[in-house]
KEPA-197970 format. One record per residue: x, z, y of N, C-alpha, C in turn; residue in one letter. Coordinates in steps of 0.02 Angstrom, whole numbers, plus 50000, padded with zeros to 5 digits. Last residue first. Example, Ala and Ser with C-alpha at 12.3 -4.5 7.8 and 13.67 -1.06 7.14 Angstrom:
// KEPA-197970
    nc1    nc3    nc2   cac1   cac3   cac2    cc1    cc3    cc2  type
  50642  50354  49888  50684  50357  49947  50645  50394  50002     S
  50660  50390  49716  50615  50390  49775  50660  50390  49835     A
This chain:
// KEPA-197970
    nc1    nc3    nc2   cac1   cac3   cac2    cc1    cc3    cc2  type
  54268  54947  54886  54253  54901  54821  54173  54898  54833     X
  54368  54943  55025  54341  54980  54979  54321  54908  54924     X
  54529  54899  55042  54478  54898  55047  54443  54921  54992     X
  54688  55010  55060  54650  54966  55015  54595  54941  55023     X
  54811  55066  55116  54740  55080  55113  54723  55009  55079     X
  54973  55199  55070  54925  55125  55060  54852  55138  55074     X
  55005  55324  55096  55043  55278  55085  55013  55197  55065     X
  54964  55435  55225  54943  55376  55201  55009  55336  55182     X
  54925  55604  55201  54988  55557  55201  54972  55483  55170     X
  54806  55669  55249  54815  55637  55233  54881  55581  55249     X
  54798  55874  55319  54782  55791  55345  54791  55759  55260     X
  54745  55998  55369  54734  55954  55317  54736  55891  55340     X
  54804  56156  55378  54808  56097  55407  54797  56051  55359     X
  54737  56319  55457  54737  56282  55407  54759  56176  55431     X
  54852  56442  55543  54788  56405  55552  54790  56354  55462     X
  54946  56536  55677  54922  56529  55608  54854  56485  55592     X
  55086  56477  55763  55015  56483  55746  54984  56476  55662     X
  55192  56543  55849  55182  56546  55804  55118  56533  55796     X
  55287  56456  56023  55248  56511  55986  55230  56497  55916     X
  55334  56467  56173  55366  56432  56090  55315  56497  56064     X
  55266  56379  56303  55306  56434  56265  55291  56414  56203     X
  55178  56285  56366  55250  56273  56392  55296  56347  56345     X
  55052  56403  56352  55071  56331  56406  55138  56325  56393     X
  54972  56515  56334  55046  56488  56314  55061  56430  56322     X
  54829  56497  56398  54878  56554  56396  54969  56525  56385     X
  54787  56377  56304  54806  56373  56374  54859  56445  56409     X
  54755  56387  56186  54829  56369  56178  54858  56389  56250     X
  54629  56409  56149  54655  56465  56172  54728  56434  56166     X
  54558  56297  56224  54553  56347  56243  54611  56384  56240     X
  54550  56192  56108  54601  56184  56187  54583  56240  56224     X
  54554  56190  55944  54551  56229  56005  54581  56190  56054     X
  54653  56089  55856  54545  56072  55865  54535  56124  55925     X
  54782  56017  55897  54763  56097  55893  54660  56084  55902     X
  54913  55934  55796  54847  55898  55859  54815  56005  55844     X
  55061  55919  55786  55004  55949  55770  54954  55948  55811     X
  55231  55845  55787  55146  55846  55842  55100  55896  55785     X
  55388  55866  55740  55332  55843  55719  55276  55868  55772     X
  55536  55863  55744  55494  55812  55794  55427  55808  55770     X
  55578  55967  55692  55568  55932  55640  55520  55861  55688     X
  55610  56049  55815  55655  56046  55756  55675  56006  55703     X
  55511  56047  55888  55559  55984  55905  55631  55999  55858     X
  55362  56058  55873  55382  56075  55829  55467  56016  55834     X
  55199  56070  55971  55262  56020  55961  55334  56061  55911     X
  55054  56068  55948  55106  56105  55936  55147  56073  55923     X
  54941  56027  56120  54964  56017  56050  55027  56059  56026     X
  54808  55984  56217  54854  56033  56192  54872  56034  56121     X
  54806  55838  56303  54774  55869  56237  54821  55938  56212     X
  54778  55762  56450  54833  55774  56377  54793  55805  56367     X
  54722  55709  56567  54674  55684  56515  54738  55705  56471     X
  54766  55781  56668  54803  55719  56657  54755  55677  56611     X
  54794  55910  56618  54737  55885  56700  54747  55817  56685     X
  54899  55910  56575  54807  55922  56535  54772  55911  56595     X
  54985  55862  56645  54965  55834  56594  54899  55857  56556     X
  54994  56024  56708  54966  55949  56742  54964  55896  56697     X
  55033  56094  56583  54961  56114  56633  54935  56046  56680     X
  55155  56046  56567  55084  56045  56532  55040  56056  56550     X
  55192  56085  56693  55212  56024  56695  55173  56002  56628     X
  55222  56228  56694  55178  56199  56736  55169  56106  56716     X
  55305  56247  56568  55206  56285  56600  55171  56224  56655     X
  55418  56206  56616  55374  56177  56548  55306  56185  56560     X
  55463  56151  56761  55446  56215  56712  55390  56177  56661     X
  55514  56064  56843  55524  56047  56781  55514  56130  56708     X
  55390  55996  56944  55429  56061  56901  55462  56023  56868     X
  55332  55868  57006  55381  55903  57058  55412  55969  57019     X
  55280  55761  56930  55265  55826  56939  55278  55881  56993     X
  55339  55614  56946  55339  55655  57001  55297  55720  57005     X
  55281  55553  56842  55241  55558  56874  55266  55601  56947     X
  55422  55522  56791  55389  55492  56795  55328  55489  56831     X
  55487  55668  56799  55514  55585  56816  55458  55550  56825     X
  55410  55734  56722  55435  55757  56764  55468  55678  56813     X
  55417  55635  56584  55349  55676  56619  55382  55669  56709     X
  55537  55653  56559  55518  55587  56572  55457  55593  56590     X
  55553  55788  56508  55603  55777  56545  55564  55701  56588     X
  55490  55872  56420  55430  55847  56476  55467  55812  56524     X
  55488  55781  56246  55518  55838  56307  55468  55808  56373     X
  55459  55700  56152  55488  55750  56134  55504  55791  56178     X
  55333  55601  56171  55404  55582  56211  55479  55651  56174     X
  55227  55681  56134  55253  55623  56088  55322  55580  56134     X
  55255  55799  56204  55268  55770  56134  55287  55716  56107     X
  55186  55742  56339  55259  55748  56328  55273  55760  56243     X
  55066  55713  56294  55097  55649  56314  55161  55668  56320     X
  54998  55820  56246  55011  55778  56200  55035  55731  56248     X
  55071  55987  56293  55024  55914  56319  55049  55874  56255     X
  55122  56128  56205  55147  56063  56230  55072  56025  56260     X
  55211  56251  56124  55129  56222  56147  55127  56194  56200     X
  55317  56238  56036  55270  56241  56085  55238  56229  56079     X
  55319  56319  55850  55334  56263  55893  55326  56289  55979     X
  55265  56340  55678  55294  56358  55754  55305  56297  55789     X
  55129  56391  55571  55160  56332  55602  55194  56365  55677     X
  55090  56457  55425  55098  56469  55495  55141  56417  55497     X
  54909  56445  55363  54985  56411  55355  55002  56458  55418     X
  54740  56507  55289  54792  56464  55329  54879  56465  55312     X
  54661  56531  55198  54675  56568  55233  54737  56568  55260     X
  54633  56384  55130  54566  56437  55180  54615  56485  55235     X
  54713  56385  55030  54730  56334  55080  54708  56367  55138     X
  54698  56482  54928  54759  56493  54977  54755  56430  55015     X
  54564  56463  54895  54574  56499  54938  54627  56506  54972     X
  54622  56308  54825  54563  56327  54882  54585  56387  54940     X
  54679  56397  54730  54730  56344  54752  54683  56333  54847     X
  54595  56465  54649  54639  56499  54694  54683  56474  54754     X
  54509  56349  54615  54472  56405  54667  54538  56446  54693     X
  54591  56306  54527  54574  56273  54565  54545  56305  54615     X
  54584  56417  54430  54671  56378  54457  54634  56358  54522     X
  54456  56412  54388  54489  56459  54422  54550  56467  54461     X
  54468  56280  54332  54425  56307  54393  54438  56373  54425     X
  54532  56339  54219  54560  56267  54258  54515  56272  54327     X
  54469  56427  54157  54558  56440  54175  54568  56370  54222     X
  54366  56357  54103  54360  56404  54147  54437  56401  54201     X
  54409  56251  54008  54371  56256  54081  54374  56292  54169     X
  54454  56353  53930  54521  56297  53957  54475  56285  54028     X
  54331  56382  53847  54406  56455  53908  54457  56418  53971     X
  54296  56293  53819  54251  56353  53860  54306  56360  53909     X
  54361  56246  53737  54348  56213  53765  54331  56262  53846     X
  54350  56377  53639  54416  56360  53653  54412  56289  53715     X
  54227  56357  53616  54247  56413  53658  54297  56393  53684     X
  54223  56246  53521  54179  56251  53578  54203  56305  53626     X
């Protein structure tokens, strides 16, 4: 019965540490990008396309968020997007490469299934 006890315990406690290190976030780099040049990988076809008239990164996210974009962390090392739940405070760093610390939880979908 103890010996049941202890294993419990030690296993919830694994589990609560595993928790807290998710809680107190990741760091993720990248820009801080519009979501319509991301997902293109550059604002090169932005700039073209709408006739921005920059080709300064700042400015040319800044009019894509006027645009209906979404401020996001573009990461063009590993081509990966990070959607940002803030659109506040990314605005400052428009178009610069920066470090963010934060928690990220998604779901790697390898099959969906209907429910039951």
């Amino acid at each position: 019965m103890m010996k049941k006890l202890a294993i419990g315990l030690s296993g919830s406690l694994a589990l609560l540490a595993v928790s807290l290190a998710a809680q107190q976030g990741q760091t993720f780099t990248g820009e801080i990008m519009d979501s319509q040049c991301a997902m293109m990988g550059s604002h090169e076809k932005m700039v073209q396309k709408e006739r921005i008239g920059t080709e300064d990164k700042k400015q040319c996210t800044l009019a894509c968020i006027k645009m209906s974009g979404k401020f996001v962390l573009y990461n063009a090392a590993n081509k990966t997007v990070y959607q940002l739940d803030d659109q506040k405070k990314p605005e400052p760093f428009a178009g610069s490469k920066v470090t963010i610390t934060g928690t990220f939880n998604t779901i790697h979908v390898t099959d969906i299934k209907p429910g039951a």
